[in-house]
N, C-alpha and C positions, 0 to 999 in steps of 0.2 A: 504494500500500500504506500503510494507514495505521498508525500506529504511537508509541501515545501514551507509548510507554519512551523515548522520544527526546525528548520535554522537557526534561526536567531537561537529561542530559547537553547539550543545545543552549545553556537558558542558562547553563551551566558554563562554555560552551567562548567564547560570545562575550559577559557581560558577569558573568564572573566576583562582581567586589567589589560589584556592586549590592545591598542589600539585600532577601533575598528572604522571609521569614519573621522573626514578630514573635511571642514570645509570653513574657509576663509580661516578666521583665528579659533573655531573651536573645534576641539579634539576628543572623541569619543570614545571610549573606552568598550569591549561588549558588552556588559555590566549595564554600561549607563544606556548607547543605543536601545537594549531592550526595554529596557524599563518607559522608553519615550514608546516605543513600539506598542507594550500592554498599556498604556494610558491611550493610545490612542483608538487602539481596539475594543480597551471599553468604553471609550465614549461613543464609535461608532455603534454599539451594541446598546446603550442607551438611550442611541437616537433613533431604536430601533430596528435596525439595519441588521438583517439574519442572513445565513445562507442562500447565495443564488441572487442576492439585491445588488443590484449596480452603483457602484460610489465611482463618482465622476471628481478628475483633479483638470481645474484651470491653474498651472502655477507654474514658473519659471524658475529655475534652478533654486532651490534651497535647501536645508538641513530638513525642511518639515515635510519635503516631498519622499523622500529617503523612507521616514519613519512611516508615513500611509502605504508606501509601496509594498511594505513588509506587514504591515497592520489588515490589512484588508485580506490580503489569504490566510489569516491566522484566524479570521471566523468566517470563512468558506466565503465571503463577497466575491463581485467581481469588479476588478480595476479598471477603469474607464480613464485611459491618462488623455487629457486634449492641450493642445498649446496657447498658451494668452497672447497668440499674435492672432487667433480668429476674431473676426468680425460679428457681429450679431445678427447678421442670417445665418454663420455657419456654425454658430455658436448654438442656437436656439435648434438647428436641423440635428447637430450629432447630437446633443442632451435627449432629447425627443426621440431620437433614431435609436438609443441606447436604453431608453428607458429609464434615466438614473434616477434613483431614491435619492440620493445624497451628494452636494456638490461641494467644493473645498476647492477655496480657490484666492486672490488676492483683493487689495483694495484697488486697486488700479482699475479691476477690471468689475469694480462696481455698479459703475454706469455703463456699462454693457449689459452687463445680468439685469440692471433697469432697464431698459429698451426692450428685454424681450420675454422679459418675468409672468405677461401675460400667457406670455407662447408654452408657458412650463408648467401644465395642470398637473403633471406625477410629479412636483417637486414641490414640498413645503419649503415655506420660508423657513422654517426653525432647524431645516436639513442643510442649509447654505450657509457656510463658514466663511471665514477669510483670514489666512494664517497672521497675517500684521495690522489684526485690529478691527473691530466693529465699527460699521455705520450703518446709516437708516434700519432698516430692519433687521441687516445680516449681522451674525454672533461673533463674537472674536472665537477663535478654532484656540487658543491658548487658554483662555476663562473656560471653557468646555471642558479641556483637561483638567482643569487644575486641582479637581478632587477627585480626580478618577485612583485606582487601586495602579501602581507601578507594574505589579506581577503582570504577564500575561495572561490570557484569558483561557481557559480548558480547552483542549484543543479541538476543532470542530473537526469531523469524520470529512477529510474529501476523497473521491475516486479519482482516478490515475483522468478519466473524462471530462472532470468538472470543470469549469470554464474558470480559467484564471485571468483575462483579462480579456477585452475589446481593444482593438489597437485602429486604429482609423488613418488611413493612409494619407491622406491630406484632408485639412478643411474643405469641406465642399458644399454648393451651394445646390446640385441638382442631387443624384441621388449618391449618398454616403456607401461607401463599402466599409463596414467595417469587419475586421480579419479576428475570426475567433482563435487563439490558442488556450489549450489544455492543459492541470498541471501537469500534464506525461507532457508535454510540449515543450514547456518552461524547463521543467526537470534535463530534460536535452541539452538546453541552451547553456546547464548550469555543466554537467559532467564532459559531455564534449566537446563546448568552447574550451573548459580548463584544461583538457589534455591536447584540444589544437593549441592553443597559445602556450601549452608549456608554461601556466601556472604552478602557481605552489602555495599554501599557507603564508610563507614568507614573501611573498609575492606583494607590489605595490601596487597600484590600478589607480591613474588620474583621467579622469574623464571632462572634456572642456565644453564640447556643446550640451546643447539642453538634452535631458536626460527623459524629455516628452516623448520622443522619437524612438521605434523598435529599434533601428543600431545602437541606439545607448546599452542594450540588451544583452546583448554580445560580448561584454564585458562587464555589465552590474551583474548580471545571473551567475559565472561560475567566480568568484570576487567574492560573492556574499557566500557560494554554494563553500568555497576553501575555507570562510574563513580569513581569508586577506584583509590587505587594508585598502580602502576604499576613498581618494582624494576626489574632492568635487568642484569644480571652477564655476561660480556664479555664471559668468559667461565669458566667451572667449577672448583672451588677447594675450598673442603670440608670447611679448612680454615677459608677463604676468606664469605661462605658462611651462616657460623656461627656468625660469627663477623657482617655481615649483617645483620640477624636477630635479634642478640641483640642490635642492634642501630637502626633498621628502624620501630621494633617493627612487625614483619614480621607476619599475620595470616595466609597465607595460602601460601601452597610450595606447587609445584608438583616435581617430580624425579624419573628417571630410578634406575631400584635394584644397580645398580650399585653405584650410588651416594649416596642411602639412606645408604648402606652399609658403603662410603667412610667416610659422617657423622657422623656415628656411631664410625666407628674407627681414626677419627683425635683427635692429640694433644689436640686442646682446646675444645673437644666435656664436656656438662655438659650439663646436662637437665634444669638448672634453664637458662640459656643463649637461651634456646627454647623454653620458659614459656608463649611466648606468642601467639607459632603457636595454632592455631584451626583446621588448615587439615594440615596431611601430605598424601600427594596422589603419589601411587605405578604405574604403566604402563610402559607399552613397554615390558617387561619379567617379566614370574613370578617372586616372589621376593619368597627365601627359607621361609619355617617357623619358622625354626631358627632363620632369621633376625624379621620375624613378631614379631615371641616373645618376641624378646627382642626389640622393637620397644614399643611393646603396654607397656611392661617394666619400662621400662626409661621414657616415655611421652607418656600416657595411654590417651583413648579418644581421639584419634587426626587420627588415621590409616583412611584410604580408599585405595579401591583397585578397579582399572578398567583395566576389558578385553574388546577392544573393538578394530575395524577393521575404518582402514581413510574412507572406503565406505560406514560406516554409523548405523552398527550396537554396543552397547554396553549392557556391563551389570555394576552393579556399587555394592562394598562392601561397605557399609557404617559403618561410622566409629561405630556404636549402635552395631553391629552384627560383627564387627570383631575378635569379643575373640568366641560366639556362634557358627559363622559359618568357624569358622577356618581352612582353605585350601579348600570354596570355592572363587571366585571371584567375589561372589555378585549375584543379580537379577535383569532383566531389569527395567529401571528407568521406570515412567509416561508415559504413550502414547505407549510404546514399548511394543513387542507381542515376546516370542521366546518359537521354537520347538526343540526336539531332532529326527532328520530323519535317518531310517535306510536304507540301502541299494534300499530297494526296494519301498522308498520314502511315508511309511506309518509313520506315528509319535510314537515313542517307549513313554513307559510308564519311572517315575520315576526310576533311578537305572539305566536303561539300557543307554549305551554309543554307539552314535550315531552322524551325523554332528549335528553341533549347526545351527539352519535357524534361521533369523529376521527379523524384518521391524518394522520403526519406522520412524520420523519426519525428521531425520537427515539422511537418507539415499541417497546418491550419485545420480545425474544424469546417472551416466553410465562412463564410462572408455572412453575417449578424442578418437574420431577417428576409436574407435573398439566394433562396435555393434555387433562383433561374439561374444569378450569377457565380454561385457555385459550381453547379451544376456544367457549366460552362468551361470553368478555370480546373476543375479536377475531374478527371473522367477514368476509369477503372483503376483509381489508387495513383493515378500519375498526376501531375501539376503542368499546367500548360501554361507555361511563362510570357507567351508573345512577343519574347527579346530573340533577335537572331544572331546566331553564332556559328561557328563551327568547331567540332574537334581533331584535333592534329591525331596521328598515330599511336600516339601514348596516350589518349584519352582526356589530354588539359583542352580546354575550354579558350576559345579565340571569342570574344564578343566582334560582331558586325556592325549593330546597330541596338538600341537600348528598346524598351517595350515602345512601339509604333510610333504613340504620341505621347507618351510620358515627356515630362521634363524634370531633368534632377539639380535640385538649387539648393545648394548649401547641406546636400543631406535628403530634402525632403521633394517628398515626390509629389508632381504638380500636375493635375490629370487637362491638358489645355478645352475637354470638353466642358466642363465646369464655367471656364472662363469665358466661352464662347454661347454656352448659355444664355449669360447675363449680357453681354455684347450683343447679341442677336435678338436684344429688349426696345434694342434704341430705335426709336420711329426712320431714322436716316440711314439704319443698318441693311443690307440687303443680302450679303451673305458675310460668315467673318470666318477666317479662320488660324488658328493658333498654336504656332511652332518654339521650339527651343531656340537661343542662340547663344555663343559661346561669351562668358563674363568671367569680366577677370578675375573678381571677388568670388563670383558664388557658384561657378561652374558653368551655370545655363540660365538664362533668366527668359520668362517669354514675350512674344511680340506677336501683337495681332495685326493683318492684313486683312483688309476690308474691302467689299465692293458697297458701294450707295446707292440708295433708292435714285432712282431718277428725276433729276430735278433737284435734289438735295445738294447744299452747299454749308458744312460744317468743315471746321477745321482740325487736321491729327489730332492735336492736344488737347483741343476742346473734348473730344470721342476717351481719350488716356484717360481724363480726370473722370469722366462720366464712369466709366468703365471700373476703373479704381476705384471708386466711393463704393461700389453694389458689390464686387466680388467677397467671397465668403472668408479671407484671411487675407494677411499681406502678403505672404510670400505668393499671393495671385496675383498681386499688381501686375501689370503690363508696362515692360520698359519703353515700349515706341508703339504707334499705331501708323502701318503706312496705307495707304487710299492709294489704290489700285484700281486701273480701268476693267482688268477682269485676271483670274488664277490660270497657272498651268491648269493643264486635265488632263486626262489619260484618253482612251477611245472610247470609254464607257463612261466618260464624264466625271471621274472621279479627279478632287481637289489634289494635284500633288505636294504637299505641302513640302516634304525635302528639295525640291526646286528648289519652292521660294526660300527655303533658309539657304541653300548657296548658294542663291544670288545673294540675299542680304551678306553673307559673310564676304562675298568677293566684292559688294560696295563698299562694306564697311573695313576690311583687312588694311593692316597701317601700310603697307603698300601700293594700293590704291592710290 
């Protein structure tokens, strides 16, 4: 029976004083972590909240996100993490799509939860916390605790099936996916992340972006499962992140291209000040080869690279074959099985590029609510990824092309139908459609191309702001809107949207 409530209280009980959590200036001991962990559990239990109830977190990196995230499987709930860069239609869509009893979240994002309080009939006001202090209605989540019992709470019976969290692939304003995993799922995440990454008990784990996001996963799940020590960066700056490292003695980092890259280029970057990492781990967007190389460069033996989807599919570069297999992404880990499928759903030979299919231990329940789109993405035990690749002779994994329309920004993944949605609202709008393009900061950011109603005379930026104010989160905003007399098509009249993004890249390229 598995049962991932029994962590903490484990390392409570046998290595109490070790350091187990690191964030900003305070340092947490197991001992202490747990004791926030069972205050928080029974308040949740207080406010009702039994096995199988959805607790929903709107919160940006902090110490109190940590303590719910371990709180909430410890009396059988389920984790509902969402990011406080959503908007309050995507805001109001995933709480509702999710169903949550219970929301925990900040003051910032108060006057959002006002905007759409009406929209949240399964949500009591006296369920809606806010970890840095009460206002109008909402309770301080600190006063809540503050007469709760420290012990943890009896542990509630979960099945290796039971739903351990909803994880929601982007804020979105048309219809939400959200990706079920299992504690048998989780449990995955914890035992063979630790033995890919070559974990240890003694092992350190600094984590810089937000910890909202399923890649955060990849390294909090086997971190907490060892026992390690677990450092957390409000948010990111290269910095700041470096200075970490050479004071907490940091072994292992994960990071979006974007951040490895930012490391690379800050002020006090020095490879002896990162002497003591053992993995640096690449996901969310390819990272160039240019930075790889100069990656393996600067601090050789330390690279890993994962492509892999929140539904449960991956493959894994290990850091031994990183220089060998250079500009693949690796080969499914242990237990995991992948194909390359062609068209006509027979399995292509090496070379040939094709979708990438998988199945393995960690794969998804199914998407919360929508057994069409299940039904769809998982078909007799396999996972149909939509990204295309191919495999070389020995089985590693070449990526092509990233799933069709996806776009990956900073991490997160930006579905451009969503965007096009709300775009295709505006009375001037005639057709729009919405591609990735390459940024320096965030990997990919998107751009929408428009044809106009006839007769309409609006201007790009005028269309950008309109479009920005309605999308469901920020990382939806649209960097350019270009007005176009009409789109490539194919012969069957289909949009080609990779066109239009190399032309826009060959306009915009610094050699232009």
């Amino acid at each position: 029976m598995l049962q991932l409530s029994h962590v903490i209280r484990h390392h409570a009980k046998f290595k109490p004083e070790q350091t187990a959590v690191v964030f900003e200036d305070q340092r947490l001991n197991w001992r202490q972590f747990a004791a926030r962990v069972g205050r928080c559990a029974h308040a949740l239990q207080r406010l009702g909240i039994q096995k199988g109830d959805r607790v929903a977190t709107v919160l940006a990196n902090c110490d109190e996100l940590l303590e719910i995230y371990w709180a909430i499987p410890a009396i059988g709930a389920v984790l509902v993490p969402l990011s406080p860069l959503l908007m309050p239609s995507g805001l109001s869509s995933l709480l509702n799509d999710s169903g949550a009893r219970c929301l925990i979240s900040q003051r910032s994002m108060a006057v959002v939860i006002d905007e759409v309080r009406a929209e949240l009939p399964g949500l009591a006001t006296e369920r809606i916390l806010l970890v840095d202090g009460a206002t109008g209605e909402y309770r301080d989540y600190q006063s809540v605790l503050a007469d709760c019992p420290a012990d943890l709470p009896a542990p509630v019976a979960t099945r290796s099936d039971d739903l351990f969290n909803i994880m929601y692939t982007s804020g979105t304003t048309g219809l939400p996916k959200g990706i079920m995993h299992s504690h048998f799922v989780r449990s995955m995440y914890c035992t063979l992340f630790a033995s890919t990454w070559r974990m240890s008990p003694e092992s350190v784990v600094l984590h810089t972006g937000a910890i909202v996001f399923n890649g955060a996963f990849v390294t909090l799940m086997p971190c907490f499962y060892l026992g390690a020590r677990y450092v957390l960066q409000r948010q990111f700056d290269a910095e700041e992140a470096i200075d970490i490292i050479a004071r907490e003695r940091v072994t292992h980092t994960m990071m979006v291209p974007a951040q490895i890259i930012a490391v690379l280029n800050a002020a006090n970057f020095a490879p002896e000040k990162l002497a003591s990492l053992e993995m640096i781990l690449s996901l969310g967007a390819p990272l160039y080869q240019e930075h790889k190389d100069q990656l393996n460069r600067l601090l050789p033996n330390r690279f890993y690279e994962l492509y892999g989807l929140t539904e449960g599919f991956w493959t894994i570069l290990d850091k031994t074959q990183s220089l060998r297999k250079a500009g693949s992404v690796g080969s499914p880990p242990y237990f995991f099985e992948m194909r390359i499928v062609g068209e006509d759903g027979v399995d292509l030979p090496p070379g040939q590029v094709g979708e990438i299919v998988g199945r393995g231990p960690s794969l998804m329940s199914g998407y919360y609510g929508r057994p069409d789109l299940t039904a769809q993405a998982l078909r007799d035990g396999w996972l149909y990824t939509g990204d295309l690749g191919y495999a070389d002779e020995e089985g590693y994994l070449y990526l092509v092309d990233r799933k069709k329309d996806m776009i990956d920004s900073g991490g997160v993944k930006i579905y451009p139908r969503d965007i096009e949605e709300v775009a295709a609202r505006h009375p001037a709008i005639r057709e729009v459609a919405v591609f990735g393009v390459e940024h320096e900061k965030w990997g990919e950011t998107p751009v929408a191309a428009v044809l106009l109603q006839r007769d309409a005379v609006i201007a790009a930026d005028e269309l950008r702001a309109w479009i920005n104010a309605r999308v469901g989160a920020r990382f939806q905003r649209v960097h350019e809107v270009m007005i176009l007399q009409d789109f490539p098509r194919n012969a069957a009249g289909k949009t080609l949207k990779r066109t239009m993004r190399d032309a826009y890249a060959a306009v915009n390229s610094p050699n232009h």
